[in-house]
C-alpha positions as CSV (number, residue, x, y, z in Angstrom):
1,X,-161.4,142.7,-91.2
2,X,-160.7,141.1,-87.7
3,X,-159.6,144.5,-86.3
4,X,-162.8,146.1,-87.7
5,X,-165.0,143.5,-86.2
6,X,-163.4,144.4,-82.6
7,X,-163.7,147.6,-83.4
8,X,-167.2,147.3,-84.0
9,X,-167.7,145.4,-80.7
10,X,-166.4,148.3,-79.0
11,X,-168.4,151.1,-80.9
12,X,-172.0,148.5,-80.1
13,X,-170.8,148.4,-76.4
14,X,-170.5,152.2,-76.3
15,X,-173.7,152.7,-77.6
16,X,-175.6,149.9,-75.6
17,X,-174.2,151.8,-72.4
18,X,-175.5,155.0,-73.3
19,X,-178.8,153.7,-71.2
20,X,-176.5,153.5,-68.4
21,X,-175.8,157.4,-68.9
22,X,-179.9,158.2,-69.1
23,X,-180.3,156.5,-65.6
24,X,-177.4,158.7,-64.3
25,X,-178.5,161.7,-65.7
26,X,-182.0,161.1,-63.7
27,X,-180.4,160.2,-60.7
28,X,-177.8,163.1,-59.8
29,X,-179.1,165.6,-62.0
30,X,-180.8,168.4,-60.0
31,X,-183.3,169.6,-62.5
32,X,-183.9,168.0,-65.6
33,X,-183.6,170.1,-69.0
34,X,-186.2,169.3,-71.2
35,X,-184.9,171.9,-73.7
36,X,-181.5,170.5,-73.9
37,X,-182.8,167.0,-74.2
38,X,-184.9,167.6,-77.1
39,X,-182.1,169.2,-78.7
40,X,-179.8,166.2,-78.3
41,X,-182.7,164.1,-79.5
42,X,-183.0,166.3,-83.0
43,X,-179.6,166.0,-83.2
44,X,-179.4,162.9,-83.1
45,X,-181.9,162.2,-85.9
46,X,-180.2,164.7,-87.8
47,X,-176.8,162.5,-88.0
48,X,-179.2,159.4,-89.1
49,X,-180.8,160.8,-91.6
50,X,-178.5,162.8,-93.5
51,X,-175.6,159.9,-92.9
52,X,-178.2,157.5,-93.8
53,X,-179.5,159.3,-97.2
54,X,-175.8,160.3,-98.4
55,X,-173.6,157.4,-97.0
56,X,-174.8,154.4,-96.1
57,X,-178.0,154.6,-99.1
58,X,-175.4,155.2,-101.8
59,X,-172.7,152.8,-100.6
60,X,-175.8,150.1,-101.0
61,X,-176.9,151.0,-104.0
62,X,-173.8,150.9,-105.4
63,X,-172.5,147.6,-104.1
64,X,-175.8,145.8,-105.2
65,X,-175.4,147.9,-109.1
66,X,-172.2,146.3,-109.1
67,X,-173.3,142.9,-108.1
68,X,-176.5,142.7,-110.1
69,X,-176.9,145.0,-112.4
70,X,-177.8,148.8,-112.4
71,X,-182.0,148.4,-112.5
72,X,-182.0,145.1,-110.2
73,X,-179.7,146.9,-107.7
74,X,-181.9,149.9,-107.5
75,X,-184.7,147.4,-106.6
76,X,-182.8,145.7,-104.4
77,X,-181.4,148.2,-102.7
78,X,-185.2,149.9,-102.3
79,X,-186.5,146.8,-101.4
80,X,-184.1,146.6,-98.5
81,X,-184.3,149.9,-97.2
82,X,-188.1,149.4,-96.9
83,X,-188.0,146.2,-95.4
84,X,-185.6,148.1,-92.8
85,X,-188.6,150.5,-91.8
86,X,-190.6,146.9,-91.6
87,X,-188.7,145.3,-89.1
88,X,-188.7,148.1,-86.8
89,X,-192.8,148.8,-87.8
90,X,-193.4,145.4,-86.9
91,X,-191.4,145.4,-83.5
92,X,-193.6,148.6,-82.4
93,X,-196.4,146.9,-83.2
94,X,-195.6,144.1,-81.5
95,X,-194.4,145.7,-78.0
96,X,-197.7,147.7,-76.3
97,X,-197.8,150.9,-76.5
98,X,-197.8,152.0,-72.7
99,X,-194.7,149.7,-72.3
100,X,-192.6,151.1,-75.5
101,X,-189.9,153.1,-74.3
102,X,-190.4,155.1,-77.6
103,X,-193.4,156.8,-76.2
104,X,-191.8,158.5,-73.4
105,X,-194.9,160.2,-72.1
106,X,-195.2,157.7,-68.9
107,X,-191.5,158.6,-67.3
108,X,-192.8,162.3,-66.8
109,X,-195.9,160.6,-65.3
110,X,-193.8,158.6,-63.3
111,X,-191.0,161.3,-61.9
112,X,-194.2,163.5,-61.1
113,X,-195.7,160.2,-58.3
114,X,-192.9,161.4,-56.0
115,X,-195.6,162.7,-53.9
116,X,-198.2,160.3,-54.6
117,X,-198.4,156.9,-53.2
118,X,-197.2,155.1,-56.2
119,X,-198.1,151.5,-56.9
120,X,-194.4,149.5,-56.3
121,X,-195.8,146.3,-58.4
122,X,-197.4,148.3,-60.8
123,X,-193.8,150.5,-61.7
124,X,-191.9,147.8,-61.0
125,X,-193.7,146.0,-63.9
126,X,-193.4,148.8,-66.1
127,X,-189.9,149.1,-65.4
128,X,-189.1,145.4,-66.0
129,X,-191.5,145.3,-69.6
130,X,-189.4,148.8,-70.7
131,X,-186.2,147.1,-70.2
132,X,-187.3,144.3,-72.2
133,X,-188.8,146.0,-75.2
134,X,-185.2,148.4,-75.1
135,X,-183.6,145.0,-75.5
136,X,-185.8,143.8,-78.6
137,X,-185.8,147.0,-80.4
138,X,-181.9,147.2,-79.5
139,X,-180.9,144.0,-81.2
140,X,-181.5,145.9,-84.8
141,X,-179.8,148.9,-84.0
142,X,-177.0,146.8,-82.4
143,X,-176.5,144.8,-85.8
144,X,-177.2,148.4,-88.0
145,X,-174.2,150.2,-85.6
146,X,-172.1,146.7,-86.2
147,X,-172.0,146.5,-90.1
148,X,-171.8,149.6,-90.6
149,X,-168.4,149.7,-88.5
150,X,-166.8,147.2,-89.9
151,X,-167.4,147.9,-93.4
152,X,-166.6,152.0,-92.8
153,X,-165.2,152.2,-89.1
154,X,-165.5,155.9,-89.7
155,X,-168.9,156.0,-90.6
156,X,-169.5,153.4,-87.4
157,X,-168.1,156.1,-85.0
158,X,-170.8,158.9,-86.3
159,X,-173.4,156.2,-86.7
160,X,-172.4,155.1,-82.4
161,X,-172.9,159.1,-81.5
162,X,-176.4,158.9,-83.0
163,X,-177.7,156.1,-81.3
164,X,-176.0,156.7,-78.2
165,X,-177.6,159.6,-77.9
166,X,-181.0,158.0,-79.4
167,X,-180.2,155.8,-75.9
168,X,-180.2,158.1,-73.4
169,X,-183.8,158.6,-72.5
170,X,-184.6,154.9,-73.0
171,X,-182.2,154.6,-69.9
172,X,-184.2,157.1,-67.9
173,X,-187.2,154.8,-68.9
174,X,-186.4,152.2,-67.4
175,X,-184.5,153.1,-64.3
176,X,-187.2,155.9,-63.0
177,X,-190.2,153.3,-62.6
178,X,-187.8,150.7,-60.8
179,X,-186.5,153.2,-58.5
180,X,-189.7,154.3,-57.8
181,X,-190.4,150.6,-57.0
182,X,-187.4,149.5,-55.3
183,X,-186.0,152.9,-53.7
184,X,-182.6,151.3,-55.3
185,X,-180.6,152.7,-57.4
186,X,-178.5,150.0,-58.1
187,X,-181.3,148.1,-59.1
188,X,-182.3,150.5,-61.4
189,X,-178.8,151.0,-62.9
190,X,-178.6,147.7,-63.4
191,X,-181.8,147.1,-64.9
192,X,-181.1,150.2,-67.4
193,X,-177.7,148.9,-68.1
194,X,-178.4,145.1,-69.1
195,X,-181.3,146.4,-71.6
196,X,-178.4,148.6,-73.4
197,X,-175.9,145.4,-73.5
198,X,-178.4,143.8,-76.0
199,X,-177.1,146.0,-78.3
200,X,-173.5,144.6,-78.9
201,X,-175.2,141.2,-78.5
202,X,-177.7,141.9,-81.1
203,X,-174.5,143.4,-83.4
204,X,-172.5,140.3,-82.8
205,X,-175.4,137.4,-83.1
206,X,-176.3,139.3,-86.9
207,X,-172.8,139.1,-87.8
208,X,-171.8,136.0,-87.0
209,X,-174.8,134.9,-88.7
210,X,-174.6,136.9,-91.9
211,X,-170.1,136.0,-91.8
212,X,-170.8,132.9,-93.9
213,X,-172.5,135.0,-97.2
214,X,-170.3,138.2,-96.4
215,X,-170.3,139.5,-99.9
216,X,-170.5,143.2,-101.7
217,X,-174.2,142.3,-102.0
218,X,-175.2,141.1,-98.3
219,X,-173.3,144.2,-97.2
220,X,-175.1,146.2,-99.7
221,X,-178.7,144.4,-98.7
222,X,-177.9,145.3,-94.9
223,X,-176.5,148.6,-95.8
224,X,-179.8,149.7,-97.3
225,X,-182.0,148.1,-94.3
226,X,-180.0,150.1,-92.1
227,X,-180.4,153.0,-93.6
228,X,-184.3,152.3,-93.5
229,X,-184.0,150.9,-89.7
230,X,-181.9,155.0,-88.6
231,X,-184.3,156.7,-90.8
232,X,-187.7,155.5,-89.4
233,X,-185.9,155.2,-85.7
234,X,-185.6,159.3,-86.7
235,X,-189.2,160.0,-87.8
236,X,-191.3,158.1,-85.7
237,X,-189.0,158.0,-82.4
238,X,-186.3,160.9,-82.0
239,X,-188.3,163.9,-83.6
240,X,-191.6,162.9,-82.1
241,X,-189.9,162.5,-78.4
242,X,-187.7,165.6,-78.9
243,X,-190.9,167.7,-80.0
244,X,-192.8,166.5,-77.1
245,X,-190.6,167.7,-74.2
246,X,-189.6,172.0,-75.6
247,X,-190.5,173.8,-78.7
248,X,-191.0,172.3,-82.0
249,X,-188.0,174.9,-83.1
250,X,-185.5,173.5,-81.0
251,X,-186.3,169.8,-82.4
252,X,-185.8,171.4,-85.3
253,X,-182.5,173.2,-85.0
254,X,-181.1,170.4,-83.2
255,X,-181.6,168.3,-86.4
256,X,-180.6,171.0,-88.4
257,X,-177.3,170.9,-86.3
258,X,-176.6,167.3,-86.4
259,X,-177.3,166.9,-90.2
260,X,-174.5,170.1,-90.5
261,X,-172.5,168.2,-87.9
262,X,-172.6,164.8,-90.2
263,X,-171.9,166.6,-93.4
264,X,-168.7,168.5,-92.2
265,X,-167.7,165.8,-90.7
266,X,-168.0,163.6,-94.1
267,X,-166.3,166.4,-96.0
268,X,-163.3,166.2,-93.6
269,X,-162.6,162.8,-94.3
C-alpha cells in the first residue's frame, strides 16, 4: 500500500504538470493545430469513458455487492456515480462561465488581440481567475487519478494519460491571457504550472482524509464517483471542446481511438 500511495503521488504530479505542457505548446509552437488537438481531446474522453464504464464502474459495484449486499450495492454504487457528475455540476456552476477554462472559446479570442490593443488588467484578470478555477476543478480529478492508482496502479497509469491530456488546453488557458498581459513568459509558465500542482494536492488532501475508513466499501463509494466525475469531465468538457476547434468526425474518431486504445490495453493485462 505505501508503495502504491507514492506511486500515486507521482502519477497526480504527472498529470497536474500537463498544464505546464499546454503553455509550452502555445509558446514555441509555430502554428497551432486545431485538428490534432481535437483529436487528442476525443481521445482522451475515449479512455475515460470506456475505462470508466468497464473498470472502475464494475470494480465498485462489486466491492459495495460484497460489502452490503447485491440490491444495496447496486444503489450504492449508482448513488455514487451520480453524486460524482454532482460535484463537478456544482463546481461549473459555481465558477462563471467566461472564466471556466472548460469553455475554451476566449483563448482563441485572446491569441487573435495580438494586433489589437489588448487590455493588460483585463487579461491579466482572466488569466489569474482561469488559474484558479483549473485549481478547484483539479482537486477532484487529483483525488479520482489518486484512488484509482493506488487501488489498481495499472489502471492509475491509463487513468493519468487521460487527464493529462484533458490538461493540456487548460494550460494554454491560462498562460495565453497573462502573457498577453505581462509580455512574460515565465510568468505565464508559472501561473499555468501552480494551477496543475493542485492536482497531486487535491489527490493527497482526499486520501489522507478518507485513510482512516479505507475499506472495500469507501473504495467502492469513490470508485463509482470517479467514474461519474471522468464521465461527465468527457461529455460536457473534452467532446464539446474537441468538437469546437475541427470536424465533429475527428472528435469522433479520436474517441473512437482512445476507447480501442483503453480496451487493448485492458486485454493485455
Amino acid at each position: 500500500m505505501e508503495n502504491n500511495v507514492l506511486f500515486a503521488c507521482e502519477l497526480t504530479l504527472l498529470a497536474g504538470l500537463a498544464t505546464g505542457i499546454g503553455s509550452l505548446m502555445a509558446f514555441f509552437s509555430r502554428k497551432f493545430s486545431p485538428k490534432f488537438l481535437s483529436a487528442a481531446l476525443g481521445l482522451s474522453a475515449g479512455v475515460m469513458i470506456y475505462v470508466s464504464f468497464v473498470e472502475i464502474f464494475p470494480k465498485a459495484l462489486e466491492s459495495l455487492s460484497l460489502y452490503f449486499g447485491e440490491q444495496a450495492g447496486n444503489w450504492y454504487t449508482v448513488i455514487a456515480f451520480f453524486a460524482g457528475m454532482g460535484i463537478i455540476a456544482l463546481i461549473d456552476f459555481l465558477v462563471p462561465s467566461y472564466e471556466n477554462p472548460h469553455e475554451l472559446k476566449f483563448v482563441e479570442s485572446t491569441q487573435k488581440r495580438k494586433t489589437a490593443a489588448p487590455d493588460p488588467q483585463k487579461l491579466m484578470r482572466m488569466g489569474v481567475f482561469s488559474a484558479i478555477a483549473i485549481a478547484i476543478h483539479n482537486f477532484p480529478e487529483g483525488l479520482a487519478t489518486f484512488m484509482a492508482a493506488v487501488k489498481d496502479p495499472t489502471l492509475g497509469i491509463s487513468i493519468t494519460i487521460a487527464i493529462a491530456i484533458h490538461n493540456i488546453p487548460e494550460g494554454i488557458a491560462v498562460s495565453v491571457p497573462v502573457y498577453y498581459a505581462t509580455k512574460s513568459r515565465t510568468k505565464a509558465l508559472v501561473y499555468s504550472f501552480l494551477s496543475g500542482l493542485a492536482e497531486p494536492i487535491g489527490g493527497l488532501i482526499g486520501f489522507l482524509l478518507l485513510k482512516t475508513i479505507i475499506n472495500d466499501s469507501a473504495f467502492g463509494l469513490v470508485f463509482a464517483s470517479v467514474a461519474g466525475i471522468m464521465v461527465y469531465i468527457s461529455l460536457d468538457e473534452l467532446l464539446p471542446t474537441a468538437e469546437e476547434y475541427a470536424e465533429h468526425h475527428i472528435a469522433i474518431s479520436g474517441l473512437i481511438a482512445g476507447m480501442l486504445i483503453m480496451a487493448i490495453s485492458l486485454a493485455l493485462i
